[in-house]
N, C-alpha and C positions, 0 to 999 in steps of 0.2 A: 421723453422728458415730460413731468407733470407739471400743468403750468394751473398756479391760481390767483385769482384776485382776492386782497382782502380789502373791506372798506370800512372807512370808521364814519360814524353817525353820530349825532345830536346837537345837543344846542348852543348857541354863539356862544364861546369865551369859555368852552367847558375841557380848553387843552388839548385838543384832537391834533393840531397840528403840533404842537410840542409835543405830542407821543409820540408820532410819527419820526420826528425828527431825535428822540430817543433811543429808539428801536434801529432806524437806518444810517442815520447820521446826515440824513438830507434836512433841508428845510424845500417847502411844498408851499410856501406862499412866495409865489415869483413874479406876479405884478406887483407894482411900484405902488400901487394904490394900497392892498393888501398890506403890507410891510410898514407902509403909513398908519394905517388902519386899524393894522392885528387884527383885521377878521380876512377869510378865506371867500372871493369872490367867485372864482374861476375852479376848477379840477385839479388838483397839485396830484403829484406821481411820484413815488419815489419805489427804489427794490429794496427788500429785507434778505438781504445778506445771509448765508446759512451753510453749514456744511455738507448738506445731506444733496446737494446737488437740484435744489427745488428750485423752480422759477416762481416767486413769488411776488405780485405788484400791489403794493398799498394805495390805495387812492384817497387823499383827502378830500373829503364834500363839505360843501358851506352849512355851514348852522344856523346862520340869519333868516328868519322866516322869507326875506325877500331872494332870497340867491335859494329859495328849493327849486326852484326850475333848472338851476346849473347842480345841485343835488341829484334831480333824479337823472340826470345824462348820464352820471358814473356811476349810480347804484345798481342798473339794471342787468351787469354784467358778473355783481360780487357773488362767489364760492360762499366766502366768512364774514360776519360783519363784527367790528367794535363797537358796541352800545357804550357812547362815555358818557361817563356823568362825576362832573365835581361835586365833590361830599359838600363845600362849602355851600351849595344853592339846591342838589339835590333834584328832583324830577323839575323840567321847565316845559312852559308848550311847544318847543321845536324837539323837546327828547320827545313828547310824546306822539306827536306829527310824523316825525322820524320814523317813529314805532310801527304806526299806524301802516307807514307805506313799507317799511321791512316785509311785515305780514302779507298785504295786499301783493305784492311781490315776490312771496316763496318764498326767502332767503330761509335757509335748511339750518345755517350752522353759526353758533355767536357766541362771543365772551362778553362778558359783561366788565367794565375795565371804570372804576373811581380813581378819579382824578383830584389832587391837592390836600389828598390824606392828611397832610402835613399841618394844616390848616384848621382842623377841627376834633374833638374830643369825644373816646370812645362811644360814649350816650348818643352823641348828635348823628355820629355813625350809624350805630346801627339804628335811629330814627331813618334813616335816607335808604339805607340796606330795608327796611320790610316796607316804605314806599315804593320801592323798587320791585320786589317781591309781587306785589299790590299789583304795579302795571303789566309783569311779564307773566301774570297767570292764565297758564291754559294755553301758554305758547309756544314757539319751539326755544324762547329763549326760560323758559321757566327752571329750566334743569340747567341751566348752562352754567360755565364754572365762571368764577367772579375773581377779581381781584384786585388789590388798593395798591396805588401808584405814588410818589411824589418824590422822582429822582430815585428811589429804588426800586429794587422788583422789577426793574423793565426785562434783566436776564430771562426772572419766573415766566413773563408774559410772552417774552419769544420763544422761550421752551412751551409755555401752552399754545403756542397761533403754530409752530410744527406739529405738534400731536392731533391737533386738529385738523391740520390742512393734509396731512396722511390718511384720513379715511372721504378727504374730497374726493369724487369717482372722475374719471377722464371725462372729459366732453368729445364728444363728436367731432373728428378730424379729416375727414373727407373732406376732397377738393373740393364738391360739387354744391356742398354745404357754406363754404366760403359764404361771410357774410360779418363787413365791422361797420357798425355805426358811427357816422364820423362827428366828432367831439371839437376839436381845431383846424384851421386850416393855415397856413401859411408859406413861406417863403424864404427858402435859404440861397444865399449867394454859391455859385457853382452848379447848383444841384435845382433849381427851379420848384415846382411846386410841392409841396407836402401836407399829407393829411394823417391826422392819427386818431385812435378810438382803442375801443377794446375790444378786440376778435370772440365775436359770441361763441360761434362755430365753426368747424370748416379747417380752410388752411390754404394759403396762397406759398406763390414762388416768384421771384423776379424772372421777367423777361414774359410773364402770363398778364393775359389781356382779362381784366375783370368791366362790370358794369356797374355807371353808377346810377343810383336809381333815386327819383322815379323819372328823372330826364332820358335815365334810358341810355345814355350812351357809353359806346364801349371806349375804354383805357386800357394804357400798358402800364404795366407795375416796372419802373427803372430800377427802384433801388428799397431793400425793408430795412430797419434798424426795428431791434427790439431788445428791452433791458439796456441800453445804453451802446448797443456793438450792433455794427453791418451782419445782417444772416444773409442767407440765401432763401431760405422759407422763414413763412411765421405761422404758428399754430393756435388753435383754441384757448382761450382765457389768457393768451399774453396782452399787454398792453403794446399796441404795434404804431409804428409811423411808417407809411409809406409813401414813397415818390412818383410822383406821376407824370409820362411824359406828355407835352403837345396838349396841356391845357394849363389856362392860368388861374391864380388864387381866385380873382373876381369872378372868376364861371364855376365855383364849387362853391357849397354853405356847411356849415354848422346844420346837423338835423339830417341831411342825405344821407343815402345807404350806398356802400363799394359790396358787391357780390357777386357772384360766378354769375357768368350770361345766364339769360333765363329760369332762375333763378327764383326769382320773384313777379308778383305780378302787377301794376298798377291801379287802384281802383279807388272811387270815392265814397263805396260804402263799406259799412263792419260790421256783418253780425257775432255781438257779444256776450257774454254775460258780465251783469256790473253788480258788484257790491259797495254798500257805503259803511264809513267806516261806525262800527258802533258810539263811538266819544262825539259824532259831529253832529250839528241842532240844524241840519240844511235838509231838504226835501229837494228829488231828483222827479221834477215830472214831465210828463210825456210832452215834449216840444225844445224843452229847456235846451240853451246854447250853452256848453262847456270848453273850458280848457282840456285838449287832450295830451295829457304828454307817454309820450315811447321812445325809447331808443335814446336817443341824444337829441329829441326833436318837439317841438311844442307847436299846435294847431289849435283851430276851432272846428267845433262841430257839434251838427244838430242832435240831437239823442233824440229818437222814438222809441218808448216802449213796446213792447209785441207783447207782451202777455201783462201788465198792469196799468192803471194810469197814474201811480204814483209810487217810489220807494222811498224811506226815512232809516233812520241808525239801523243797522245791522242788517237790514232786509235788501234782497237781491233780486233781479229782472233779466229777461235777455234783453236785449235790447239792440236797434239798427241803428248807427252813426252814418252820418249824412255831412262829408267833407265839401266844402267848397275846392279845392285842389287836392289832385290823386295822391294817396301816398302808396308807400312798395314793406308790405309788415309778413307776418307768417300766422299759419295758424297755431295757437298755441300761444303767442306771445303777450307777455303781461301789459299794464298799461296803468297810467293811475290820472285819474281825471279829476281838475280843479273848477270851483266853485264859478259862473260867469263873471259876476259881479257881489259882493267882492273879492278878488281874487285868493281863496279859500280850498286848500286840499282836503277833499273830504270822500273822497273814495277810488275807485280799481276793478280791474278785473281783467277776464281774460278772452282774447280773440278765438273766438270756434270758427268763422268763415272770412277769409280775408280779402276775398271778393267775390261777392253775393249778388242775388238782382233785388231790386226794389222792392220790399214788401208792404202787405197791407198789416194791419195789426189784429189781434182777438182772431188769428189762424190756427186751426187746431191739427193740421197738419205741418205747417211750420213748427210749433211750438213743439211739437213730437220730435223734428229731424233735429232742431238743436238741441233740443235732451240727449238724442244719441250722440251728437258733435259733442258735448260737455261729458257723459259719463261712459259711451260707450266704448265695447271692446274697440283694436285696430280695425277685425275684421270688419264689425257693425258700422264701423263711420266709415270705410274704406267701400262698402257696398254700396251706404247711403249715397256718397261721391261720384260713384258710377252710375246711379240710377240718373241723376242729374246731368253729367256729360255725357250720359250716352249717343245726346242727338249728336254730338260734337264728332264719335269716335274717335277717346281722348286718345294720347302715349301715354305708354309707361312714364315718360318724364312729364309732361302735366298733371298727371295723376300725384308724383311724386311731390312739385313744387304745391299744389293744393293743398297736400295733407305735410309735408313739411317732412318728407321723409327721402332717404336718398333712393335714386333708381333701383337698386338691389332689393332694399326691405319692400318698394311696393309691386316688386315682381314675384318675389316669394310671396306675399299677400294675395297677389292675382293668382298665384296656384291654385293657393286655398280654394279660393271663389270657382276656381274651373271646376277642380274635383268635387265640389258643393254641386254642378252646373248651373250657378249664379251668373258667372261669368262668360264670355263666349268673345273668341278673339279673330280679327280680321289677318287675311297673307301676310299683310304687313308690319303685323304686330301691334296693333291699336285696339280696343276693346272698347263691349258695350254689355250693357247690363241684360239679363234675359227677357224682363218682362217689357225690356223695350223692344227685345224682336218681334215676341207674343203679339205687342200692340203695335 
């Protein structure tokens, strides 16, 4: 079963929840505050209904520039994204914001969706239409199919979010990959604790003992619900609630990760590369305190640069974040970081080492190894990784949770390396790199 997320984007008051609740027949703002409000504070959920047998979850994200921190919690897990925009207002700085972190975060595949058609006159239109043009150029959204909304055409637009969500490719469904970031937590009478996110990875089953991280402790999965009904398992890209036994709501947060044991690793630094975004007037330099947000989770941390002492619009650095408290991420994983003061999204990037040792800066042998973490082949960062643990004589499974791969791809990988004789393996089946026997 293909399971995907789709998520809608932009700015306050520009209809995102009234699409949503046109297309599914849900309404997504379910705090009381919300409802009061008419704006989206919190993550609303709803399914898109379909014949073709798809599991598909919409997530509504807030558009008020102060609720992007409860934005990027659910964007980081979307297949699809909805870029809205009312004809009536046209591009605003939360679509462009929006925009900016789409980018910064991959997102592959989008519609472009005008909202309150109804409301303005051909000319005005197509004025907002090559605005628009304007901002998605050179993007993945510059080719995307478009289309004007107001009480009609919602048919057209769920026939185009199926044709689309058909060439989504599977995600990674191994157990071992298991891995949801949790988004709510709370408490149902009968049933005891509950937490829900969106399953990046992987794939759990009730009666399986997962970890939560970075506390580190292991749980039993009592009970999954996903799309609305009890399963037995839940897979990649559903939107999942699980139950958990023998702990209470007050010992779990918003921001933790549930993942297969070991799994993940704990650590207080990140070697990254960061891009900022070209539209922002903020300079990123060497010491600077940030908002870091990942996953469903927002911190502080220190940025040192390693190869410049200062980045501005467009330009990009590795650079080593320096956490007050450990967190548990992957390599590979996106991340979009806000301005210290004032609180200001202005750039992204992405995790090459998820727990690193302390570096110094202006290294020109560090600055080589994360060039290979950033463009190199499996084989090239897989060697670089071994040269490094070989005092350790890692397993195949740290080797694997390192690079972010399951035990199988990094043991076909260690082939490679043997038949190279790169690699060279202990009785036990633990390896080390050659030039560390050499020396």
């Amino acid at each position: 079963m293909q399971n995907v997320i789709v998520g809608t984007s932009g700015h306050v008051d520009h209809g995102k929840t009234c699409l949503i609740k046109a297309l599914t027949g849900i309404q997504t703002d379910r705090l009381r505050e919300e409802q009061k409000r008419g704006i989206t504070i919190e993550l609303g959920f709803a399914n898109l209904p379909n014949d073709e047998g798809l599991h598909i979850g919409i997530i509504d994200v807030p558009g008020h520039e102060k609720f992007v921190k409860n934005m990027l919690a659910g964007i980081g897990g979307i297949d699809l994204v909805l870029l809205v925009i009312a004809l009536d207002e046209g591009v605003m700085p939360q679509t462009v914001e929006h925009f900016e972190i789409l980018k910064m975060l991959h997102i592959r595949q989008g519609i472009i969706v005008f909202t309150k058609a109804d409301l303005v006159d051909e000319d005005w239109a197509e004025m907002v239409e090559e605005d628009v043009s304007e901002l998605v150029e050179g993007s993945f959204l510059e080719n995307a199919d478009r289309i004007r909304v107001s009480g009609q055409n919602i048919d057209v637009l769920k026939k185009m979010i199926l044709d689309k969500v058909r060439s989504v490719g599977m995600r990674r469904s191994e157990p071992e990959l298991f891995r949801l970031p949790i988004d709510r937590v709370f408490t149902m009478e009968g049933f005891g604790t509950v937490v829900t996110g969106t399953l990046l990875e992987g794939s759990c089953r009730a009666g399986e003992e997962v970890m939560v991280y970075p506390e580190e402790r292991i749980l039993k999965i009592r009970g999954i619900q996903s799309h609305g009904s009890k399963e037995e398992a839940a897979y990649a890209g559903q939107r999942t609630a699980i139950n958990l036994s023998n702990i209470k709501k007050e010992e779990l947060s918003r921001g933790e990760v549930l993942a297969a044991p070991g799994s993940l690793t704990n650590s207080t630094f990140l070697d990254v590369k960061i891009s900022l975004f070209k539209t922002t007037d903020r300079l990123l330099k060497n010491g600077d305190r940030i908002h870091f947000n990942y996953g469903s989770a927002q911190t502080i941390a220190k940025a040192v640069l390693l190869d410049k002492d200062s980045i501005g619009a467009g330009e990009s650095a590795f650079v080593q974040l320096r956490f007050d408290e450990p967190l548990a991420v992957k390599r590979t994983d996106r991340f979009i970081i806000r301005f210290y003061s004032p609180v200001e999204t202005f750039g992204g990037g992405i995790i090459l080492d998820a727990c690193p040792g302390k570096h110094k800066r202006h290294q020109e042998e560090l600055i080589n190894a994360l060039a290979i973490r950033e463009t190199g082949t499996d084989e090239e960062v897989l060697e670089l990784v071994l040269k490094e643990e070989s005092i350790r004589f890692p397993s195949v499974h740290r080797l694997a949770a390192k690079l972010n791969w399951t035990d199988r791809e990094t043991e076909e990988r260690l082939e490679k390396l043997k038949k190279q004789k790169k690699a060279l393996s202990l009785n036990d089946g633990n390896f080390f790199h050659k030039d560390f026997w050499e020396r």
